[in-house]
GUGU-220741 format. One record per atom (N, C-alpha, C, O): x, y, z; chain; residue number from 1. Coordinates in steps of 0.05 Angstrom, whole numbers. Example, Ala and Ser with C-alpha at 12.3 -4.5 7.8 and 13.67 -1.06 7.14 Angstrom:
% residues 2
264,-114,156,A,1
246,-90,156,A,1
264,-66,156,A,1
285,-66,169,A,1
257,-45,142,A,2
273,-21,143,A,2
258,1,157,A,2
268,23,161,A,2
END
This chain:
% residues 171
461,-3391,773,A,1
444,-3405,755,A,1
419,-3388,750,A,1
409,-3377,769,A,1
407,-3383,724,A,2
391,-3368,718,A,2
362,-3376,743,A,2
350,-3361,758,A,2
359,-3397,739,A,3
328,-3409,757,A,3
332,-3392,786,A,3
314,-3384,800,A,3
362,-3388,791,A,4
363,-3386,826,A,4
345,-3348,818,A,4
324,-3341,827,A,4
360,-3335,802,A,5
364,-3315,790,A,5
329,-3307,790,A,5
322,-3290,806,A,5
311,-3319,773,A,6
289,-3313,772,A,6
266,-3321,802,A,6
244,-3311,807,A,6
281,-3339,818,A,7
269,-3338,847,A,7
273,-3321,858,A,7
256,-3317,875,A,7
290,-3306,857,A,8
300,-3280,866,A,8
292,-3249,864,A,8
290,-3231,880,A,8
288,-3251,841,A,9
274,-3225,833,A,9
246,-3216,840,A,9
231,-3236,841,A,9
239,-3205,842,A,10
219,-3200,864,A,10
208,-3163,857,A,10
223,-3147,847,A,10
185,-3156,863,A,11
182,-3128,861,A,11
187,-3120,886,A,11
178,-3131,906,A,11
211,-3094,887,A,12
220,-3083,906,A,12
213,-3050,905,A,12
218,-3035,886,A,12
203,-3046,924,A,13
185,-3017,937,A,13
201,-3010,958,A,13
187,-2994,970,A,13
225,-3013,971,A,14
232,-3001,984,A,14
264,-3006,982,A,14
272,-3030,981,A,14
280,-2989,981,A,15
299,-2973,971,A,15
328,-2960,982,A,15
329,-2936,987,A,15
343,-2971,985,A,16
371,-2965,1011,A,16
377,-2940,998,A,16
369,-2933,976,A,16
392,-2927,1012,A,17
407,-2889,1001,A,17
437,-2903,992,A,17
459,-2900,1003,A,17
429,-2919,969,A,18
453,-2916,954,A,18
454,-2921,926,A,18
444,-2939,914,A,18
468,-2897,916,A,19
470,-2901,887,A,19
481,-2923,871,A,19
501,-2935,879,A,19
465,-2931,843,A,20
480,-2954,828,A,20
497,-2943,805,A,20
488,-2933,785,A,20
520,-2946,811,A,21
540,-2934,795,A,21
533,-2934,764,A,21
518,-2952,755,A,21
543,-2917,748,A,22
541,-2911,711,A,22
548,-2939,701,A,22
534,-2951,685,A,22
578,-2951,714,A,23
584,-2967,695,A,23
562,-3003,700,A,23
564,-3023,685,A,23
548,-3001,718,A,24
520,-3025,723,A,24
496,-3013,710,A,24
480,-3027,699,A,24
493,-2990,711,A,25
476,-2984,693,A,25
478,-2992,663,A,25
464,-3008,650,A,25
492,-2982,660,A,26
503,-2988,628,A,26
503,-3015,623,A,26
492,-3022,602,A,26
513,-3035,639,A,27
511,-3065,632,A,27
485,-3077,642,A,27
482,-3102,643,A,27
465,-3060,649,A,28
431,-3065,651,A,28
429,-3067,620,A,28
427,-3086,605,A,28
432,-3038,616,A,29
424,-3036,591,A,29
432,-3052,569,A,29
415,-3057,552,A,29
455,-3060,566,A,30
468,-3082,555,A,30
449,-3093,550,A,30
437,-3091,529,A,30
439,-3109,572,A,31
426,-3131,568,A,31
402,-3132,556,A,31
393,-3151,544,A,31
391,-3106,561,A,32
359,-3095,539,A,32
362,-3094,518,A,32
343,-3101,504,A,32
388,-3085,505,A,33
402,-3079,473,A,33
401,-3105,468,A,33
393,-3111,446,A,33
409,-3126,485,A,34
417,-3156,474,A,34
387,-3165,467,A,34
384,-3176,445,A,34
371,-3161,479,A,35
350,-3175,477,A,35
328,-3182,442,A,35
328,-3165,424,A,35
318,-3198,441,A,36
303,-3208,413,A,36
281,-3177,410,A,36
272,-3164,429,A,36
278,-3172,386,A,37
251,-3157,378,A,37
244,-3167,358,A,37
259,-3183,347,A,37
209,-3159,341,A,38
201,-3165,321,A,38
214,-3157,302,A,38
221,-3133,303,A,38
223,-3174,276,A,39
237,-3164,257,A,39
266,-3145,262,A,39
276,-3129,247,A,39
274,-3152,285,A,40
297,-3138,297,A,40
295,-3106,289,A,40
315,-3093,283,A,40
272,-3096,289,A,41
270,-3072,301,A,41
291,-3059,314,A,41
306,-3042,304,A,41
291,-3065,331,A,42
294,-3055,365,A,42
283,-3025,362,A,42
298,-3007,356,A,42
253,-3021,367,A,43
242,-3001,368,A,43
242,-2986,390,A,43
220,-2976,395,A,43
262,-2981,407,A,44
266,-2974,432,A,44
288,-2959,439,A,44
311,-2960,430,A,44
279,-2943,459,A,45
292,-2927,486,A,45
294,-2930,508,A,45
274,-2936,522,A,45
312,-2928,516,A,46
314,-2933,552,A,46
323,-2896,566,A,46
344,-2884,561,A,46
307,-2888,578,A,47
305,-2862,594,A,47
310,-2862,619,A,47
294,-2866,636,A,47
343,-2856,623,A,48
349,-2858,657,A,48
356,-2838,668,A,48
369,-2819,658,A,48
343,-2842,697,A,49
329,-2818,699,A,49
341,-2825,734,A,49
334,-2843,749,A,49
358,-2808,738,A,50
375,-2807,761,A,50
369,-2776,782,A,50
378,-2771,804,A,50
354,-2760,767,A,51
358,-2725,776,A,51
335,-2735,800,A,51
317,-2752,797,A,51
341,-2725,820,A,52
309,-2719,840,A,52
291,-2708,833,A,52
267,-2714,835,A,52
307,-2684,822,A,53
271,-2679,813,A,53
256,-2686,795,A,53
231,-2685,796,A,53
270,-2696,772,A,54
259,-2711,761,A,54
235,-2741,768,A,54
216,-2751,757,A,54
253,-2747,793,A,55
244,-2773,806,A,55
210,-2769,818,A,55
190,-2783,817,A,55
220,-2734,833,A,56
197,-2733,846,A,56
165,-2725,827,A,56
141,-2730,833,A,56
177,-2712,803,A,57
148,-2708,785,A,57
141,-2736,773,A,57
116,-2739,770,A,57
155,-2755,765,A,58
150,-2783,760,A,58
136,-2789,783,A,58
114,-2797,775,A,58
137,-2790,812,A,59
125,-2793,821,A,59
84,-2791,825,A,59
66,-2806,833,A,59
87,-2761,811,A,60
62,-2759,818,A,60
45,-2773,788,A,60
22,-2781,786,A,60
70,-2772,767,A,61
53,-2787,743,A,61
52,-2804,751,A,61
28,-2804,752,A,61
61,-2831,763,A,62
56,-2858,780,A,62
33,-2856,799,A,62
33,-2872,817,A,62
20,-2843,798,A,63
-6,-2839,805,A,63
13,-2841,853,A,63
3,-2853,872,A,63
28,-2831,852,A,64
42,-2821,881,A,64
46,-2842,893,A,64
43,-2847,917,A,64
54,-2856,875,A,65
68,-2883,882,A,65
95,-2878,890,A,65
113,-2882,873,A,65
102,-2864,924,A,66
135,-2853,933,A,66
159,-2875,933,A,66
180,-2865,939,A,66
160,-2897,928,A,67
175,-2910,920,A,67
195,-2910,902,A,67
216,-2924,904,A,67
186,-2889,878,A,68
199,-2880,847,A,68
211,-2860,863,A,68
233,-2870,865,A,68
212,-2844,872,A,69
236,-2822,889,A,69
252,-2833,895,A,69
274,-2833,884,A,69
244,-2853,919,A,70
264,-2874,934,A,70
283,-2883,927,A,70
304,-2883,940,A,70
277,-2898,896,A,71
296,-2908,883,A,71
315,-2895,864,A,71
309,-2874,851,A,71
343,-2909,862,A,72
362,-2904,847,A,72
361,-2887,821,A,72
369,-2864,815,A,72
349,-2904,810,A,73
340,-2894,784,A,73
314,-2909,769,A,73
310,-2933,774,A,73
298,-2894,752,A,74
280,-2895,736,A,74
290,-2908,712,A,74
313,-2906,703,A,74
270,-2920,703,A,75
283,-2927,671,A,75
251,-2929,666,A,75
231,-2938,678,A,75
257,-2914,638,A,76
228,-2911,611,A,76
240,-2930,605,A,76
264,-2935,607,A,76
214,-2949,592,A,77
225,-2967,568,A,77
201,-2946,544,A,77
179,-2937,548,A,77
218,-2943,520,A,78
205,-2915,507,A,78
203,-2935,482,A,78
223,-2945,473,A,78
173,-2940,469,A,79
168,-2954,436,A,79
178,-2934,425,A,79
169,-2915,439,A,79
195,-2923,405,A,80
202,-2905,384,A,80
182,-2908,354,A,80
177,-2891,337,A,80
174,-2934,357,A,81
158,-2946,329,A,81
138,-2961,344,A,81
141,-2978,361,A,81
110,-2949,330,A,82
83,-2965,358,A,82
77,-2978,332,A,82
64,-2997,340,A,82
78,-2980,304,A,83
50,-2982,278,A,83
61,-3007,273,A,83
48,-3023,260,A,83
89,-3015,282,A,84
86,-3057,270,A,84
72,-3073,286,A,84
77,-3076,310,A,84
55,-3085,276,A,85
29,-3100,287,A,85
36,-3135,274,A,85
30,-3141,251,A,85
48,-3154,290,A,86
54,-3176,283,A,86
27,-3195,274,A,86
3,-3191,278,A,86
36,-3208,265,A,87
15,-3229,246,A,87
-7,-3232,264,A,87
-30,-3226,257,A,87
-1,-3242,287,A,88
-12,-3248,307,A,88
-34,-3226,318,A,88
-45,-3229,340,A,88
-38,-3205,305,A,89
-58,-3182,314,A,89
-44,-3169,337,A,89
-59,-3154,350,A,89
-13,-3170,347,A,90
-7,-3161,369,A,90
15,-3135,367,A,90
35,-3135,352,A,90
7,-3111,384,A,91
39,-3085,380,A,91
60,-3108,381,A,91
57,-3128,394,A,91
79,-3103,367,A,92
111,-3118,368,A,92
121,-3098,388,A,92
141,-3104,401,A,92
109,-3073,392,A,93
133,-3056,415,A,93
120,-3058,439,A,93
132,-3042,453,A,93
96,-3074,456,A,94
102,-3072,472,A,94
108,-3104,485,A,94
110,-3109,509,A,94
109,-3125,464,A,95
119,-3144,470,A,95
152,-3146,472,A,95
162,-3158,490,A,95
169,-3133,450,A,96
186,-3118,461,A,96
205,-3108,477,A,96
227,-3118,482,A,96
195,-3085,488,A,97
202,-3073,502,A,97
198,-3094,531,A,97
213,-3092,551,A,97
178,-3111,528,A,98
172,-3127,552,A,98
192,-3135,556,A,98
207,-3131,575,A,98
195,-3149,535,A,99
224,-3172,534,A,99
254,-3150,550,A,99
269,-3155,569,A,99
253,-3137,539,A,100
280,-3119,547,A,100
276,-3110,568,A,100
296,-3115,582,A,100
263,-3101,576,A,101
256,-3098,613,A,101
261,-3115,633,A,101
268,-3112,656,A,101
253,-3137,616,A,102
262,-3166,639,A,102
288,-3172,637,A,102
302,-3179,655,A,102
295,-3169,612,A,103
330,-3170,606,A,103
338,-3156,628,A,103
351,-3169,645,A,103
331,-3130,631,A,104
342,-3106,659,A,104
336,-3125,684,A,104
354,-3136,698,A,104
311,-3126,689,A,105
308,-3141,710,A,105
321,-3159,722,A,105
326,-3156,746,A,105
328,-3183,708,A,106
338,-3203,716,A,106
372,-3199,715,A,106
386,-3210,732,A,106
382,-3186,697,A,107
402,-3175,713,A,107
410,-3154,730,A,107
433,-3153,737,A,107
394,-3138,738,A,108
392,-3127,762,A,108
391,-3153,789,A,108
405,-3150,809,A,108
376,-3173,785,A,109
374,-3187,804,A,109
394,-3202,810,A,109
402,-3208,832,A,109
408,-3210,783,A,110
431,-3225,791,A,110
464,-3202,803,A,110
487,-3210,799,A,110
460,-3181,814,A,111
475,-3166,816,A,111
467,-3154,840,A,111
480,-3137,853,A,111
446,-3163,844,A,112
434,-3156,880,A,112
414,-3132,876,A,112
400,-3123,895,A,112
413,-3124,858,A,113
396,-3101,852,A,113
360,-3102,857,A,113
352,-3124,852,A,113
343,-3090,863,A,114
320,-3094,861,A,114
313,-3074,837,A,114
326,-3055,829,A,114
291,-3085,828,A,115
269,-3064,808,A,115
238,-3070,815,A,115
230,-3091,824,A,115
223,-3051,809,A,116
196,-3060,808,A,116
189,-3040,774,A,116
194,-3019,762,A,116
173,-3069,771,A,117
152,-3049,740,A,117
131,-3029,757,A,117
121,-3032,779,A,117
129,-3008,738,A,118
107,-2990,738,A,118
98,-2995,713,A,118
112,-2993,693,A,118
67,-3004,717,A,119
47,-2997,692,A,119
23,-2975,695,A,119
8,-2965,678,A,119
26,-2972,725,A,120
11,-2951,734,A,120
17,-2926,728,A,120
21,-2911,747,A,120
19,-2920,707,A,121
24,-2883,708,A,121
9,-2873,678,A,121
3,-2888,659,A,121
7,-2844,681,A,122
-3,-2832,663,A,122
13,-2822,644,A,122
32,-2806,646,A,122
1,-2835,618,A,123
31,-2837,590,A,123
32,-2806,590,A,123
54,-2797,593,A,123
7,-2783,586,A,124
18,-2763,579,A,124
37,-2741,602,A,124
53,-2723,599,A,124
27,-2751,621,A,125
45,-2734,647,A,125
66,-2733,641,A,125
79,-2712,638,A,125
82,-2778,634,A,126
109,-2781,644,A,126
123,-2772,617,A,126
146,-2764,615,A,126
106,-2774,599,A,127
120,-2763,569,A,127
126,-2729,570,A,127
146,-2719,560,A,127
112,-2719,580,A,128
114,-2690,587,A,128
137,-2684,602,A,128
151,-2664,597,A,128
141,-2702,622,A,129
161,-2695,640,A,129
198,-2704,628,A,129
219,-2693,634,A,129
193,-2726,612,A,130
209,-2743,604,A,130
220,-2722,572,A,130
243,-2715,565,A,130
203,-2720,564,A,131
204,-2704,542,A,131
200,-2726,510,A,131
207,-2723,486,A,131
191,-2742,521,A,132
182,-2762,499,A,132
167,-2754,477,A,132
145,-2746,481,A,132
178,-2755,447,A,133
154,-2750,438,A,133
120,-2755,425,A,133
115,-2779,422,A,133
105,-2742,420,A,134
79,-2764,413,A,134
72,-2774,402,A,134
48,-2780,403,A,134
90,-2784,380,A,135
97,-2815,363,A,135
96,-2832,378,A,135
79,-2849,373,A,135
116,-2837,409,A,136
127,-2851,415,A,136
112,-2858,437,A,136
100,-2838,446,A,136
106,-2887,456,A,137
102,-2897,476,A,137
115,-2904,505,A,137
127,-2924,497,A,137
117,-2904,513,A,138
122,-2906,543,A,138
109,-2931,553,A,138
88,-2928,565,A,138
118,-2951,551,A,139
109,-2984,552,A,139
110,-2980,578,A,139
88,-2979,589,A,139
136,-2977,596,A,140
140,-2984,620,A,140
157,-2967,633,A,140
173,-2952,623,A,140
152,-2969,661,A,141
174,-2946,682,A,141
187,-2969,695,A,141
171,-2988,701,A,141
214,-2973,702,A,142
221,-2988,728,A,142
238,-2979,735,A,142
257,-2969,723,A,142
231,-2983,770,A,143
258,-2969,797,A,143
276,-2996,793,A,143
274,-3020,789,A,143
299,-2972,800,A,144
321,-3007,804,A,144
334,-2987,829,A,144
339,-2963,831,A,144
336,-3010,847,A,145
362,-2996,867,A,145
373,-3015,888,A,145
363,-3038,888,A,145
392,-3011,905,A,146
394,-3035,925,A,146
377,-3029,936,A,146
370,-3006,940,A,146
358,-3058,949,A,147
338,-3060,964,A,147
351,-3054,991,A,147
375,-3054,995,A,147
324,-3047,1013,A,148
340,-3048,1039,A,148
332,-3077,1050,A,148
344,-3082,1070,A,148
318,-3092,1042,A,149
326,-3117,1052,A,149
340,-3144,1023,A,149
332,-3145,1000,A,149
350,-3152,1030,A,150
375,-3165,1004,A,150
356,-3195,993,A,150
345,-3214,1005,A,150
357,-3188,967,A,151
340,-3204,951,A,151
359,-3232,948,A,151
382,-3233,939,A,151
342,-3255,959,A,152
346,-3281,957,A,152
314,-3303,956,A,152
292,-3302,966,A,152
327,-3320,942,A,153
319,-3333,925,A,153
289,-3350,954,A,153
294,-3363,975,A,153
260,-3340,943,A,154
246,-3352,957,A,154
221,-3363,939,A,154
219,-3365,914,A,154
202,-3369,960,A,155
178,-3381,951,A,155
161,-3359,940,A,155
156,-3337,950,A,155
150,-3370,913,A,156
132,-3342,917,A,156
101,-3350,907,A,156
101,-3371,894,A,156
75,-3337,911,A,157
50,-3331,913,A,157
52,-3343,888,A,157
62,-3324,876,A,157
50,-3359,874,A,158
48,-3364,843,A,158
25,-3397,840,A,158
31,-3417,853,A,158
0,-3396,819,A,159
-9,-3424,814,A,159
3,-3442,804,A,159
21,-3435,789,A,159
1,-3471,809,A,160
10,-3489,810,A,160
16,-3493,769,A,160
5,-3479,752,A,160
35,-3514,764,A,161
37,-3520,741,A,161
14,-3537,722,A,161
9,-3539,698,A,161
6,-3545,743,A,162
-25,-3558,731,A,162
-48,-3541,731,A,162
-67,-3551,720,A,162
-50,-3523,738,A,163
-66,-3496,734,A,163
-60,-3481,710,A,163
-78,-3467,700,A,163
-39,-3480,699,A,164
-35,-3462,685,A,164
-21,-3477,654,A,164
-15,-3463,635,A,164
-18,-3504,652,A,165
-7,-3518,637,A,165
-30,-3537,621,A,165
-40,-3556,634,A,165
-41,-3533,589,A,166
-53,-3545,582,A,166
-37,-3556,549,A,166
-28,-3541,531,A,166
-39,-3586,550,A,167
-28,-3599,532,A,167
-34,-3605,511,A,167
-48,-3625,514,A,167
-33,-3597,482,A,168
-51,-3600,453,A,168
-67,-3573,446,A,168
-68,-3560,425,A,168
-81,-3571,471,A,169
-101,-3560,466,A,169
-112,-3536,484,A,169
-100,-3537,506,A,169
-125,-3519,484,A,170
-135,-3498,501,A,170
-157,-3513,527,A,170
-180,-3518,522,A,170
-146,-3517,546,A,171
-162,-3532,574,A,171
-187,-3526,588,A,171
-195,-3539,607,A,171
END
């Protein structure tokens, strides 16, 4: 059930020595391709990024956050198109790309997989390293890998529904 699915998911920083095979990768990605964009765009890239060494200079663009080594694999979520700006005064790519990340995420989770977002890193490092070009944005980094402890469905640190729920009107 999706609900068990999103109790589950969790940011995971630490990382078992095993690889996630091409063909789960690929049906991550699936799920990012599936996902809604503005004006169906899909202004996006996904950058997987499996090499060590690759892993380890991501690292230091993550401001040496060693976790991104640790893990399986990296994934860029890459804007290809930054200039559509929705009615709403808002980028369409990095709402986006949001959306499709969590697509990854949540099926990573439902597959036992962990990921954590990186928003912490420096766009021109990981673009340098990535080979992105400078049109293009780098919304997001996320590790996915088996966790070493196995993701199930818990309580988590979150405000209550009446904290965060206002009806009609702005509270």
């Amino acid at each position: 059930m999706l609900m068990d699915i999103i109790r589950k998911r969790r940011s995971v920083r630490s990382y078992a020595d095993k690889p996630i095979p091409e063909e789960i990768i690929k049906e991550l990605i699936e799920a990012a391709r599936l996902a809604p964009s503005a004006k169906n765009l899909q202004e996006w890239k996904f950058i997987i990024v499996r090499d060590e060494g690759t892993k380890e200079k991501l690292v230091e663009a993550a401001k040496g956050q060693r976790f991104v080594k640790e893990a399986s694999v990296v994934i860029a979520g890459v804007a290809t198109y930054t200039d559509y700006v929705m009615t709403n005064g808002v980028p369409a790519c990095h709402v986006d790309l949001a959306i499709a990340m969590e697509h990854i995420a949540l099926a990573a989770a439902e597959k036992g997989i962990g990921t954590c977002w990186i928003g912490a890193f420096y766009q021109d490092k990981a673009k340098e390293i990535l080979g992105v070009p400078d049109d293009c944005l780098i919304v997001a980094l996320m590790t996915l890998g088996y966790p070493k402890e196995e993701l199930k469905p818990e309580e988590k640190n979150r405000k209550s529904l009446e904290e965060i729920i206002c009806w009609e009107k702005f509270c």
